[in-house]
N, C-alpha and C positions, 0 to 999 in steps of 0.2 A: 504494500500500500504506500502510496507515494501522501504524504499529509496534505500537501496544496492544492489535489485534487476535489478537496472539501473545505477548503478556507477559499476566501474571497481578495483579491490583492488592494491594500490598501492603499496603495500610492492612486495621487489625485481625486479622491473622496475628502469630503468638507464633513471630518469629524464629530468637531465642535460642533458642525448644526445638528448632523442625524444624532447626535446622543446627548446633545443637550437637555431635549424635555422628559431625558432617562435620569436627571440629578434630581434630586433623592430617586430612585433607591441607588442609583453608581453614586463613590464618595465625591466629594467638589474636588478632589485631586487623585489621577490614578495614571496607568500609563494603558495606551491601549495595545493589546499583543496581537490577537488571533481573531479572526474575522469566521466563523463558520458559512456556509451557502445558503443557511437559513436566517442569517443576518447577526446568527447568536453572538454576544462579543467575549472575550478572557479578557480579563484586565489584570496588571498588577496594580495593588493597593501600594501607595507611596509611602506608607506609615510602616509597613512591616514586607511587602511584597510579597504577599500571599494572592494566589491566584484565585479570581473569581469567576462565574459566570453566571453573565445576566442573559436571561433565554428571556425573549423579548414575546415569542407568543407565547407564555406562557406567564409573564410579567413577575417574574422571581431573581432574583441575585442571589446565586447560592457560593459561601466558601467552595472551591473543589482540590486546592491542594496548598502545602506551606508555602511553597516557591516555584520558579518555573522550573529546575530539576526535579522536586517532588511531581510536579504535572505531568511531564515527559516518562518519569517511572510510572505512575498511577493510566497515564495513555495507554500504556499498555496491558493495563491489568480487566480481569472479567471483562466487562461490554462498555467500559469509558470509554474508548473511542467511539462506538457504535453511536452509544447515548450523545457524548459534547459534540461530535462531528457531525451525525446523523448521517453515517455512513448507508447504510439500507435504502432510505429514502432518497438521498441524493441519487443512490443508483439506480432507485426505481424511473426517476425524474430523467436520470443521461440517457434510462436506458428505452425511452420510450420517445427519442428528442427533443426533449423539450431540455434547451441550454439555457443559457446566463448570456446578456451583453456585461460590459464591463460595471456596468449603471444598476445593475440588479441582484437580487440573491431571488431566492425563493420562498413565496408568501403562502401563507396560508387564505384560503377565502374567507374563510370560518374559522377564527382566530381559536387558538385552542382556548384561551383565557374566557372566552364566549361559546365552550365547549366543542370545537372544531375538532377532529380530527386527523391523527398524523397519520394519514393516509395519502396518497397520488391524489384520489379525485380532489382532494380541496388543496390543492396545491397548484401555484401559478407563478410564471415569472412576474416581479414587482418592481418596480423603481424603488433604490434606496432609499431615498428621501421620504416617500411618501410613506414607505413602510413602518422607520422608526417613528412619523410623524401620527401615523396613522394609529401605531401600537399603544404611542404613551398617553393619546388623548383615551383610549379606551382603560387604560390600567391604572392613571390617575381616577376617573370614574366611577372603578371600582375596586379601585385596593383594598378599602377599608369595609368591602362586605363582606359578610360572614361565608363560609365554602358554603355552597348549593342556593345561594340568592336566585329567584331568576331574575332574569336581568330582561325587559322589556323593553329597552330603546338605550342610543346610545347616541350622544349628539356628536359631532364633529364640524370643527372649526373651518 
């Protein structure tokens, strides 16, 4: 498995905008590492460099390893790769044509945070921008509701 095959290449993406309305829950200082094709991002924390990941459809920032050696060991262990890369899905995505411009990762239709599923059919190429824009107006929304709310409308700016 080649890693890049499932990250996104950062150069020439405007950071700061797509993960801007991601602070709070990312700290107001971190470093960005690893882009997955589902927009997911690794960060290191600046205060101690423990790697994080913020899975954006699914609107959680989870610790996943002390540093980015501990990440690199842990990548390889049970189904970490599988899970932070979404290796499976990416190649259900290549393996049916549907690719990536440089501009895009892969979105969900039906955000999983609004119970989507991580399956092909709700999956579609996205524009960057619109995607993180699109995520954090819905996870602001509803972060603070209890697990199984339903959730009946969703405004966007």
């Amino acid at each position: 498995m080649n890693i890049n095959d499932y990250l996104i290449d950062q150069a020439d993406k405007d950071w700061a905008t797509h993960l801007g309305d991601w602070i709070p829950p990312l700290p107001s200082s971190f470093t960005l590492w690893l882009v997955n094709r589902f927009g997911d991002v690794f960060i290191v924390a600046d205060d101690d460099n423990s790697v994080h990941m913020l899975d954006v459809g699914a609107g959680t920032l989870t610790r996943v390893a002390n540093d980015r050696s501990h990440f690199a060991d842990l990548l390889d262990t049970a189904d970490n790769a599988n899970n932070w890369l979404m290796i499976p899905l990416v190649d259900e995505c290549r393996g049916v044509g549907m690719n990536l411009t440089p501009s895009q990762c892969y979105g969900f239709k039906v955000p999983p945070l609004l119970g989507g599923k991580y399956e092909l059919e709700n999956v579609e190429p996205t524009d960057l921008a619109v995607h993180y824009s699109f995520l954090a107006q819905i996870y602001k929304q509803t972060k603070d509701l209890p697990d199984g709310t339903p959730i009946k409308a969703v405004v966007l700016e």
